[in-house]
N, C-alpha and C positions, 0 to 999 in steps of 0.2 A: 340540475346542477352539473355543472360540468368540470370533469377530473382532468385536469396537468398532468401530463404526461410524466413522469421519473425520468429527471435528466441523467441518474447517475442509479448503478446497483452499487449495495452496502451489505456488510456482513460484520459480525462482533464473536468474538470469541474467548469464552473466557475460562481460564487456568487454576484450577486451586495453588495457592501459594506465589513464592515469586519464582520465574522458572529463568533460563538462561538461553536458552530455544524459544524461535516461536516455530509450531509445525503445526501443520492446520492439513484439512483433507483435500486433496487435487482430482478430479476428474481432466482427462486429458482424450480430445478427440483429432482426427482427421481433421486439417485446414479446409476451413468451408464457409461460406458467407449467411449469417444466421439471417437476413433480411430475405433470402431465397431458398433456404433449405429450413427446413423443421430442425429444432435441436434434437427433440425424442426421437428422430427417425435416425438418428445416427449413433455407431455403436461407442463404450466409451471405456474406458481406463481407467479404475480408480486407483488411487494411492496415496502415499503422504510427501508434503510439499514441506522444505526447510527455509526461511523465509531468511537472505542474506543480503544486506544491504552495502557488503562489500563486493559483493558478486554485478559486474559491469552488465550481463545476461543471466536468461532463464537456460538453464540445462535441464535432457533427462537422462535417465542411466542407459548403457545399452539396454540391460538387459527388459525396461519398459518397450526400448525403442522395436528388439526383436519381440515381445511379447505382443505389439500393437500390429506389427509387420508391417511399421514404417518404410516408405525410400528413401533413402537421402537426395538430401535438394542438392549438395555442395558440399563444400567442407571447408574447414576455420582454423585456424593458430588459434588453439587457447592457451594463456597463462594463468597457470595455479600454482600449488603450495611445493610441487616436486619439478617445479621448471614453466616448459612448454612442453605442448604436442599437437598435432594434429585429429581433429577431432571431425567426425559427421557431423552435416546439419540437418534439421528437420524443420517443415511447416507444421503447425499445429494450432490447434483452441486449446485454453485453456478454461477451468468453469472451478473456480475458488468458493468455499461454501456459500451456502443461499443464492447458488447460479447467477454468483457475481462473472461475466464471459467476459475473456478477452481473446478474439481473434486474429489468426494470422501471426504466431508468434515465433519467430526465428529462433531453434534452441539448438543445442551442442549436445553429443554425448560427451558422458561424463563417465566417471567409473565407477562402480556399483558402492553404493551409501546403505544406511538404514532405512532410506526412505528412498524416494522414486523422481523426485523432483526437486530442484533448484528455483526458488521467486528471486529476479534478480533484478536490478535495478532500472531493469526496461522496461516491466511491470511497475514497481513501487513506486516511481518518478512519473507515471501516469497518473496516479491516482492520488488519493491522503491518506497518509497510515497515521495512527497513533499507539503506542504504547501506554499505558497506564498499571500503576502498580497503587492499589489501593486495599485497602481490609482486608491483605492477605492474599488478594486476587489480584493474578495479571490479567487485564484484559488488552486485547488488540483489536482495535476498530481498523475498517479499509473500504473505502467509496473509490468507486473506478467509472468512469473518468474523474479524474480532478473537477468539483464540483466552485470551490472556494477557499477562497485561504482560511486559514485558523491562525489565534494569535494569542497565542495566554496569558500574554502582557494584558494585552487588553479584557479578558474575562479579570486577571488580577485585579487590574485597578476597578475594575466594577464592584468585587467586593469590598474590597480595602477602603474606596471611600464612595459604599452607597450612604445616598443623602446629603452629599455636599452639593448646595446651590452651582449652576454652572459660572456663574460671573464673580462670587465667594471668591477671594484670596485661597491660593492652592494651601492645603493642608501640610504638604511636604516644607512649606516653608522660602520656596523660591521667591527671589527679587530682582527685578530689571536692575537696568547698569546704572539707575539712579536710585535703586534702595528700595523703589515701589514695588508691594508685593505683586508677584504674577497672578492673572487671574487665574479659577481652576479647566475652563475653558482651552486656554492659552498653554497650560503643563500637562499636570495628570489628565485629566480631562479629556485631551487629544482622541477623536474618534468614536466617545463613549454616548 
């Protein structure tokens, strides 16, 4: 038999309660091409990553950045909550729980937080995230690369009317512009 390769790494995380953060754990290495270097051969950074979806980029704090004995590649105009400023840049990998990697990632110092890192929407906009808030539990799923869309319309109407025939008159009640009910094929239906 032969295995399919994983087109995509994934990871889930989940929170007692409903929280207001997501912060999940970061390892952070040296920019380096994982298709030519070993990951375990390279040393790494751990810490916690605050997961912001208003955030345009990934940042880290200096004081990871002197802790890692980054060089700066360049430097950036960043705009935050106290203006602008000027800010270092740095190449790095990133490896998001269950060695979900994303390498090559252009990030900014920032200024020292509770945590060590910034997921910013150059990351999240690669991938699929979901939030979920159920029995008390947040959880947050994340596949990188973007694998496929998701569409919870479409698991909705899956429940809402499992067992309606496809060619059945739609349940919802719709009618063409002469009175003839839609079929469920033609409304709800769509794509299921």
């Amino acid at each position: 038999m032969k295995h399919l390769k994983q087109p995509f790494h994934a990871f889930t995380t989940k929170y007692s309660g409903r929280v207001n953060q997501i912060i999940t754990d970061l390892k952070i290495t040296i920019a380096f091409d994982p298709k030519v270097t070993k990951e375990d051969s390279v040393p790494f950074f751990a810490t916690k990553a605050l997961w912001d979806t208003g955030a345009t980029k990934s940042v880290i704090t200096k004081s990871v950045a002197e802790k890692m004995g980054l060089v700066p590649v360049g430097s950036t105009n960043v705009n935050h909550a106290g203006g602008s400023s000027v800010a270092n840049t740095y190449l790095v990998n990133f490896y998001l729980p269950n060695n979900v990697g994303v390498a090559g990632v252009l990030v900014s110092e920032c200024p020292p937080f509770n945590f060590g890192a910034i997921i910013g929407m150059d990351i999240i906009a690669g991938g699929d995230l979901a939030i979920s808030n159920f029995d008390n539990q947040t959880w947050i799923t994340f596949r990188y690369p973007s694998y496929k869309g998701t569409d919870y319309v479409l698991e909705a109407n899956k429940i809402t009317f499992a067992g309606v025939k496809k060619y059945a008159p739609c349940p919802c009640g719709s009618r063409d512009s002469f009175g003839k009910p839609i079929s469920f094929s033609n409304c709800h239906g769509k794509g299921l």
